[in-house]
N, C-alpha and C positions, 0 to 999 in steps of 0.2 A: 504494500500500500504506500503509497507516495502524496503527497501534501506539498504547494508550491501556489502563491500568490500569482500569477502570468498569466500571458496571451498566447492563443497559439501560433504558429508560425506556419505559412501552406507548405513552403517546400525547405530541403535540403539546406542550411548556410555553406555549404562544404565547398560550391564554386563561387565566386569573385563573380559581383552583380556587377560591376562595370566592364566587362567583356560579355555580351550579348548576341544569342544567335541573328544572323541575316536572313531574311524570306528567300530563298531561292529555290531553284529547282533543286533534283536529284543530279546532277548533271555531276563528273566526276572533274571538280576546278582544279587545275596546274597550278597555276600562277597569278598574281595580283601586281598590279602596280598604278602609281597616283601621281603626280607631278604636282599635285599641291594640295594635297588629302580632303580635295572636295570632290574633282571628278575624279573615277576611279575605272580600271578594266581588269575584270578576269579572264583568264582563257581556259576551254574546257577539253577534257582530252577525245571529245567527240566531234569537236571542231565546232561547239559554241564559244559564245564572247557574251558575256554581262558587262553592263554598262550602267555606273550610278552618276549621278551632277550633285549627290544631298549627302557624300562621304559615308558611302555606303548603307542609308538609313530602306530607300527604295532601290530597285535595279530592273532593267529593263535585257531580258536574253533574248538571244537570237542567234539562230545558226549559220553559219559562214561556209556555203558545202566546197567552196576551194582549198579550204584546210583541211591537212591530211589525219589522218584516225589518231594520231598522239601528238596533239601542242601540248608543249610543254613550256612554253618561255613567252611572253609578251612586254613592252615597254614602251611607257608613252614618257616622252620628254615635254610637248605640252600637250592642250587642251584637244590639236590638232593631231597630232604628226606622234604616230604610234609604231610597231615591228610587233608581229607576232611570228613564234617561229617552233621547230616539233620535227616530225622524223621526214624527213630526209626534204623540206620546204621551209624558205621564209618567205613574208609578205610582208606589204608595207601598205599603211593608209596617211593620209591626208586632209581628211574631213571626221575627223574623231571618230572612224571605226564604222562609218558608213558602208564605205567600197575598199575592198583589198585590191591589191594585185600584185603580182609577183615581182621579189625582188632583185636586182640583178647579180645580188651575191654571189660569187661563185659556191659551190657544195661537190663535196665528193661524187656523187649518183650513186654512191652505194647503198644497195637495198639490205643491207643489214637492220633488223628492226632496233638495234640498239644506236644509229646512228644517228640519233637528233641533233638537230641543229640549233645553234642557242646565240641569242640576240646580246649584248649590253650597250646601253647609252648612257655615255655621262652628259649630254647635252643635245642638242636639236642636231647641229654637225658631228660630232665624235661617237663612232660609233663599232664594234665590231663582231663579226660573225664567225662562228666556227664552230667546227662538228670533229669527228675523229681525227683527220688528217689535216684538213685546209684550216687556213684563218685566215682572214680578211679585214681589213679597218679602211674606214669613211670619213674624209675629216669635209664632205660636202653634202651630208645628210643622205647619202648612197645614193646619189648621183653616179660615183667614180668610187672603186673597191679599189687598194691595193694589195699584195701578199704581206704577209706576216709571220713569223715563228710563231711553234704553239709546244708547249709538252708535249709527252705523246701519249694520248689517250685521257684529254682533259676530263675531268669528272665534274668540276666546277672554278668559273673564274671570274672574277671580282674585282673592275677599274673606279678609280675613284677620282681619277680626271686624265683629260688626255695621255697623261704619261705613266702613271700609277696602276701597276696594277698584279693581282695574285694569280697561279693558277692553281690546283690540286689534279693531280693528274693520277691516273692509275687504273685499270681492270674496269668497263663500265657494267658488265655483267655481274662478278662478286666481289665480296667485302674482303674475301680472303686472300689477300696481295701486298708487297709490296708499294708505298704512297710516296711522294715527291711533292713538296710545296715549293713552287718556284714565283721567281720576282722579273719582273720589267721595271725599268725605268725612263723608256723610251717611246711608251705606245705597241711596245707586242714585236719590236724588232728584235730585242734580245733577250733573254729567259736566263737568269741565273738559281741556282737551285738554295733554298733556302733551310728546307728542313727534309732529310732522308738520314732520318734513324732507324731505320728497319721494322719500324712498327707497321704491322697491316692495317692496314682499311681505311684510313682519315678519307671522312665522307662529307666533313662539312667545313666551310671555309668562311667566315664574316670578320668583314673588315670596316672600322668605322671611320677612318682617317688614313693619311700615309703613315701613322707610327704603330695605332694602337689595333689586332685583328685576333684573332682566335682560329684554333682548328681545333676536330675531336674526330674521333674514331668509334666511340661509344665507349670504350674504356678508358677515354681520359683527356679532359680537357688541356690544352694547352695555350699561354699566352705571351703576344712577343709588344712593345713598348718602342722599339727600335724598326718598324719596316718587315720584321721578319730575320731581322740578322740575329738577336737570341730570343730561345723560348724559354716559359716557366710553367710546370705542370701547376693549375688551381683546383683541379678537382680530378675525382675518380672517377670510375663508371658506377659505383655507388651513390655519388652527388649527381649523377649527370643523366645514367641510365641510355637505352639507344637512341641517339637522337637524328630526328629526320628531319629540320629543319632550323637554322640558324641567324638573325638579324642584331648587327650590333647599332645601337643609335648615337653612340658619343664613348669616350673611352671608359666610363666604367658601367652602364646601362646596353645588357642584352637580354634578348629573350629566345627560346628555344623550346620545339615542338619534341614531344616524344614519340616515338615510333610506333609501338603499342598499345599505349593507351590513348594521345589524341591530345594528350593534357600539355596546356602553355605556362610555360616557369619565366621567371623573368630575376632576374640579378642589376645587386645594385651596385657590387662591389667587383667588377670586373671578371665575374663569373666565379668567384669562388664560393658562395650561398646561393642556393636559389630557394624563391618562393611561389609555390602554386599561385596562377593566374585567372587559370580557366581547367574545368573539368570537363571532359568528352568521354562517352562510352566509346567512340569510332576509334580506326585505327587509321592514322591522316595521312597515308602513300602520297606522296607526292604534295606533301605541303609548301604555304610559303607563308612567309611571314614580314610583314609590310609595315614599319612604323615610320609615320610622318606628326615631328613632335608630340602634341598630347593624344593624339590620337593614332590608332591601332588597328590590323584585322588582319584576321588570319585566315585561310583556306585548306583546302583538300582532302580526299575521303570522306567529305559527306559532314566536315568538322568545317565552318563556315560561320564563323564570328567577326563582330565589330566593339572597339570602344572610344569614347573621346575621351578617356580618363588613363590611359594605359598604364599607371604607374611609375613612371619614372622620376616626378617628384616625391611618390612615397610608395613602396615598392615592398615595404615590408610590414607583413600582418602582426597585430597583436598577440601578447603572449597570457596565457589565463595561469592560473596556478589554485587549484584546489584544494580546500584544508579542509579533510578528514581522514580516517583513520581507513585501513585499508578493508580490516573485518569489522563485522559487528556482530553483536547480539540483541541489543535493542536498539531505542529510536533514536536517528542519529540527526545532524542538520552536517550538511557538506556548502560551502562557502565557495565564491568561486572570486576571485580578484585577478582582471585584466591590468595591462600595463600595454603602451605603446608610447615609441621614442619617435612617430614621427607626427601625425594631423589628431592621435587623441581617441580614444574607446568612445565608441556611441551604442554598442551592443553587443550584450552575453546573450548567447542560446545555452540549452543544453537539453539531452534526450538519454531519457534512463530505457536501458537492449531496444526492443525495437519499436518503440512509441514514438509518439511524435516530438518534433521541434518547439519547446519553450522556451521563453524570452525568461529572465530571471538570474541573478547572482547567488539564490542559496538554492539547496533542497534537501526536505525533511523526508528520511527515509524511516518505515516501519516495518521491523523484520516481524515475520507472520510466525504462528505457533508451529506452521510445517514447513518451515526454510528451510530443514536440513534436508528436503527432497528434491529444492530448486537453490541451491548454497551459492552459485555462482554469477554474478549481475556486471552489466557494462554502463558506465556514465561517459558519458562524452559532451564534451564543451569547447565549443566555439563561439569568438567574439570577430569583432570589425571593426573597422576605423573607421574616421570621419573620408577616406578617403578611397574607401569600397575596399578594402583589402580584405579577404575574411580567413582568420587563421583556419589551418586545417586539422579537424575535432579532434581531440587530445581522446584516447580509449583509457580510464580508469576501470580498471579490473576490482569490484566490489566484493568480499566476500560474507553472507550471512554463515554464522561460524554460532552454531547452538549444541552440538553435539562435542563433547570430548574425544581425547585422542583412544587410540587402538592400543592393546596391551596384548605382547605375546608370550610366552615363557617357550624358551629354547632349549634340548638339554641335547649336552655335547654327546656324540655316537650309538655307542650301544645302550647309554642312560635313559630311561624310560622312566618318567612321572605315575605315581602309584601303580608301580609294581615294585618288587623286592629286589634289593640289589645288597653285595657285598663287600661296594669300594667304593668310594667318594665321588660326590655326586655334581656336576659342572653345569649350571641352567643358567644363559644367557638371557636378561630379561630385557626387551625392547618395546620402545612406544612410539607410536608416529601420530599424525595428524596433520593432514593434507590441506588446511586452512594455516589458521593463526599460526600454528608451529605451534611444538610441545615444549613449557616450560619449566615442568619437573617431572621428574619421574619418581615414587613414592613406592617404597618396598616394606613388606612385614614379615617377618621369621618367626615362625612358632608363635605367634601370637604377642609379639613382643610390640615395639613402639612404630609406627611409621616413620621410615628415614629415607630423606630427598639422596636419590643415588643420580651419577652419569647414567644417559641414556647408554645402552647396551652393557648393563650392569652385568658383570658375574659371578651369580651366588653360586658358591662355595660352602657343600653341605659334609663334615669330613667322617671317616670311616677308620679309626683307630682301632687298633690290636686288640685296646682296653675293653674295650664292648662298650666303651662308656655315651656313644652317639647312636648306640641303637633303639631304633623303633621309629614310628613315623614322625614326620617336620613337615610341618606346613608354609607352604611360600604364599603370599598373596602380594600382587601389583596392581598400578592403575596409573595411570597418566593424567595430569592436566596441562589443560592449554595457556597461550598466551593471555584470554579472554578469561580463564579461568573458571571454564567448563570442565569437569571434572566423569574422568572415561570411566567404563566400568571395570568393575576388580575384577580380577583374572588368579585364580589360584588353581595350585598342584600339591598333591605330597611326594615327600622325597622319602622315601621307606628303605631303613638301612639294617639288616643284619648280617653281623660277622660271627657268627658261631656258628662253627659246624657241628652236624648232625652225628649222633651218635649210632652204627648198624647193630643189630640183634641176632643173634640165629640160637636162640633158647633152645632147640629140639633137633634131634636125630631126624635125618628125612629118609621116604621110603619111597620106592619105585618097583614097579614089574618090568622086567623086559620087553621092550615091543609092546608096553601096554603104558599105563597113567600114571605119574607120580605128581607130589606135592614137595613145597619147601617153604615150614612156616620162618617168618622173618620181621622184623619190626625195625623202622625210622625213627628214633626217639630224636625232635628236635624241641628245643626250649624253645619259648616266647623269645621277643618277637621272631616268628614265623610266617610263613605262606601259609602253611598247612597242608601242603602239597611235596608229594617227596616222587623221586625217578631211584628204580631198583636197579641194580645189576648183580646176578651172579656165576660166578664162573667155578668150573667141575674139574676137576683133575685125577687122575689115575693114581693108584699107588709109587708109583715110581714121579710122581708130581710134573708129568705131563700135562699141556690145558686140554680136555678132550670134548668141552665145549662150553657155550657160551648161552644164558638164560639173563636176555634185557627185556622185558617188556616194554613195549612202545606207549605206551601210557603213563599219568602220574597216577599215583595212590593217596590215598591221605597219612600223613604221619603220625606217629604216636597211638597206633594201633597194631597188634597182630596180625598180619597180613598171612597170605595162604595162595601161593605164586604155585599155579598147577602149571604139568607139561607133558609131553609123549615123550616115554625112555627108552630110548633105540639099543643102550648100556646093555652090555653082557651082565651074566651074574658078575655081583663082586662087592665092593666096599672101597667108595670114594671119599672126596674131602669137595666138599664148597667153599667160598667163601661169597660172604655179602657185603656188597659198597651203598651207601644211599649216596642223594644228593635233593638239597631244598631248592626252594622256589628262586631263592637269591641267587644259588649259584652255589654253595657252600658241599663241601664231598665230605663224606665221612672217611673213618680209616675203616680195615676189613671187620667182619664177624664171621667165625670158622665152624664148619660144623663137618659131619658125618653123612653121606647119604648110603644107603642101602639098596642094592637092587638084588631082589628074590628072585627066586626057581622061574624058568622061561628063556626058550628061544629069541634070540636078539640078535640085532647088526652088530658090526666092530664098535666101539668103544670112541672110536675116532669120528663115528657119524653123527653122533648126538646133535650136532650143531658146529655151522660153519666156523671154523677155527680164523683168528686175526688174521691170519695172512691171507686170508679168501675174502673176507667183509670185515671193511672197517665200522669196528659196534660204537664207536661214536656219532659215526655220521649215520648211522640208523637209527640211533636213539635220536637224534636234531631234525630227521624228515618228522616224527610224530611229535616233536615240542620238547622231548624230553632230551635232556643232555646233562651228563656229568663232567668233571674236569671244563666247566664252561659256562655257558647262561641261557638259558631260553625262558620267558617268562611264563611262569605257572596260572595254571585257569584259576 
């Protein structure tokens, strides 16, 4: 249940309200450009052309069927006098995009679909064209083309007046190549190379003056201050992410489209922070991004925005900072205070998982009597400036935390909790809690005091010679939390005896040949006890041969006369037994010796009676049925 004085909010704060989508078709736009950020022209890669006169508020499209199926490049210098240009054609107009017609540029002819042909103008006369091989420049409005150098395989290139200028050259099909950023100083006669560090891919190249330009790769911005003679890495492809499209407006304000997602960042610090500008679901192939002072628009993919506010006097969104506690258990108030260093906070939102958007600086949260079945909640707050910036939502991770921590008791290998054991006992006790975290762990022995132990405590229960720790101990644990919910108790016994067992064989035993015999015999074990005893006894000839072997695969109970029957395969004669027990602990007696008798009757050798040790191992037969001596298996 949640409590909060506000209003609602209809949509999202999450994108920047002063970048604004444009009315346009589906058309798939390449390119934009303005000669004075009122009239404006896109070019579409189906060989339409939009045309705005109100800086991009309205636009008027139309299709141009002499352009070929991929423009990719358009440029107006003024009002008039425009070049649009794409795979393997450029045109030129004169009457703002009225009538084309072809330009006398020369162009390779090669029908390579990857060969577009790409236009720049720094002014009405300076102009130049070039595609894979050729390049061309105009200083009479392309009237008259002369030849030019170019890199080889320009990827993108960038004059900033008659003689200034970049290229980036490299692989126009993949990113995975070798890059070359080369300089002119002359208008495109000569190409000097500026940056080839062997890094692959640099795909985007903006330059805002002769000093100050930028390249990246997707993995890593770099900045040069000098023309291009040094770079300095400002960011990684962590700050930067893939980036498809590049504009820098003055030497420390750029902005940049991502590949992926659509979304426009913008920096204010010569790219080494960037802050969300605009969010797009689309993915913007072929963007561009056109800033003419305070105003801004961006194309491609279907990602088709404008603003008159672009950010470049205040660039960076406000910061909120939330004060409450991470868990709770009851009802809590969460606080939200903004800060912004540039035009000043005009509004907090904020939205608890998935509800809507409210306007407000606190909120009162109420943890419900069944939170431990829904423990885990999201707050997110975001604020705005006076200057449309909207920070991007902070995810506070809430936990309702009512229930205490888990308590387990662990006992080291063959130790087993309430059962009988005849050596000292090793129970690792552990507590967790997947919220608040656990702040004590609380241990009891025998009944004794509760004592705060380290988690993964280990009790230590000992088994001395003296008998003097025998019989059962009680361990009880429980955990509390940070909140001071307290888990539940978890207990075992640790049940210790060290006395062995005393064997009996009171009486002469009797047998027939080839017929029944018995063997009375008695376990005398003292308290503490299982009460559960495993027999063995073994028969030997007069010359004290072992001539066989009587283990019963069962326990008996102890401290009784017991009456161990069997088939006597024994010739006539007169043997010797002896009896071993062993308790539930593990504990073996020493022998008890006795007489057996076997009467008048037909019988096997003496040897058959039962498999002798070297044929069957009688330990590992008594441990299939539970029972085992010289060892431990625990008793029913």
């Amino acid at each position: 249940m949640l409590t909060a004085a506000s209003t609602a909010l209809a949509a999202s704060p999450a994108s920047p309200s002063n970048w604004q989508p444009m009315t346009l078709s589906t058309s798939f736009w390449r390119d934009i450009t303005s000669p004075d950020g009122v009239h404006l022209w896109m070019c579409g890669s189906t060989g339409d052309v939009a045309t705005s006169t109100d800086g991009g508020v309205t636009w008027a499209e139309k299709n141009v069927g002499s352009f070929g199926v991929n423009s990719t490049c358009i440029e107006f210098t003024d009002t008039q006098h425009g070049w649009v240009s794409g795979s393997r054609f450029v045109q030129v107009t004169s009457d703002g995009g009225e009538t084309w017609a072809d330009s006398t540029a020369p162009l390779t002819g090669d029908d390579d679909f990857y060969n577009n042909a790409y236009v720049d103008f720094v002014d009405t006369e300076h102009g130049w064209v070039w595609d894979n091989t050729l390049c061309s420049a105009t200083t009479d409005s392309g009237q008259t083309w002369s030849s030019r150098t170019m890199p080889v395989n320009p990827r993108e290139v960038q004059f900033i007046d008659e003689s200034h200028g970049w290229a980036l050259s490299g692989s126009w099909v993949s990113y995975d190549h070798s890059s070359d950023v080369s300089k002119t100083t002359d208008g495109g006669m000569t190409w000097s190379s500026m940056l080839n560090d062997g890094t692959t891919g640099y795909g985007r190249l903006a330059f805002a003056d002769a000093l100050h330009g930028w390249v990246t790769n997707g993995e890593k911005l770099l900045h040069t201050t000098d023309g291009g003679d040094n770079w300095t890495l400002v960011a990684s492809s962590y700050d930067i992410g893939d980036t498809q499209e590049m504009c820098a407006a003055d030497a420390t304000h750029l902005w940049r489209a991502d590949r992926l997602f659509g979304n426009l960042y913008g920096s204010d610090d010569a790219g080494t922070t960037w802050f969300l500008q605009y969010h797009s679901s689309y993915s913007p192939s072929g963007a561009a991004i056109l800033i003419r002072g305070e105003k801004g628009w961006m194309c491609g993919g279907g990602v088709n925005v404008r603003t008159e506010l672009n950010g470049a006097a205040d660039m960076r969104p406000p910061v909120t900072m939330i004060t409450g506690p991470p868990f709770i258990k009851t009802t809590t108030t969460y606080d939200f205070a903004a800060t912004d260093i540039g035009t000043g906070v005009t509004e907090v939102w904020y939205k608890w998982d998935d509800g809507a958007w409210t306007q407000g600086t606190s909120l009162t949260v109420d943890v419900p009597a069944d939170a431990g079945h829904d423990p885990i909640h999201h707050l997110y707050v975001s604020s705005r400036d006076a200057y449309g910036n909207w920070e991007v939502p902070t995810d506070t991770v809430i936990g309702f935390d009512v229930i205490g921590p888990d308590t387990g008791l662990s006992p080291r290998k063959t130790i087993m909790l309430n059962h009988w054991i005849n050596r000292a006992s090793y129970v690792t006790i552990s507590s967790y809690d997947e919220l608040s975290g656990l702040e004590k762990l609380m241990v009891r022995h025998d009944g004794g005091a509760w004592r705060q132990r380290q988690n993964d405590y280990l009790c230590v229960t000992a088994a001395p010679k003296t008998h003097r720790n025998d019989g059962a101990h009680l361990i009880a644990a429980r955990g509390i939390d940070v909140l001071g919910n307290v888990g539940a108790t978890v207990r075992g016994k640790v049940m210790i005896d060290t006395r062995r067992p005393t064997a009996k064989a009171p009486y002469v035993a009797h047998a027939k040949p080839g017929g029944a015999g018995s063997i009375k015999c008695e376990i005398v074990d003292k308290r503490p006890c299982s009460g559960a005893c495993a027999v063995q006894i073994r028969v030997y000839n007069q010359s004290g041969k072992l001539v066989g072997i009587i283990a019963p695969q069962v326990w008996f109970k102890s401290n009784r006369l017991l009456t161990i029957s069997f088939k006597c395969p024994l010739k006539v004669g007169t043997y010797r037994f002896t009896v071993k027990g062993g308790d539930g602990a593990g504990n073996v007696s020493g022998l008890a010796r006795n007489t057996l008798i076997v009467g008048n009757g037909s019988a096997a050798a003496a040897d058959a009676l039962l498999p002798t040790p070297g044929a069957v191992d009688w330990l590992a037969a008594g441990a299939a049925s539970g029972c085992l001596l010289n060892g431990h298996v625990a008793a029913p």
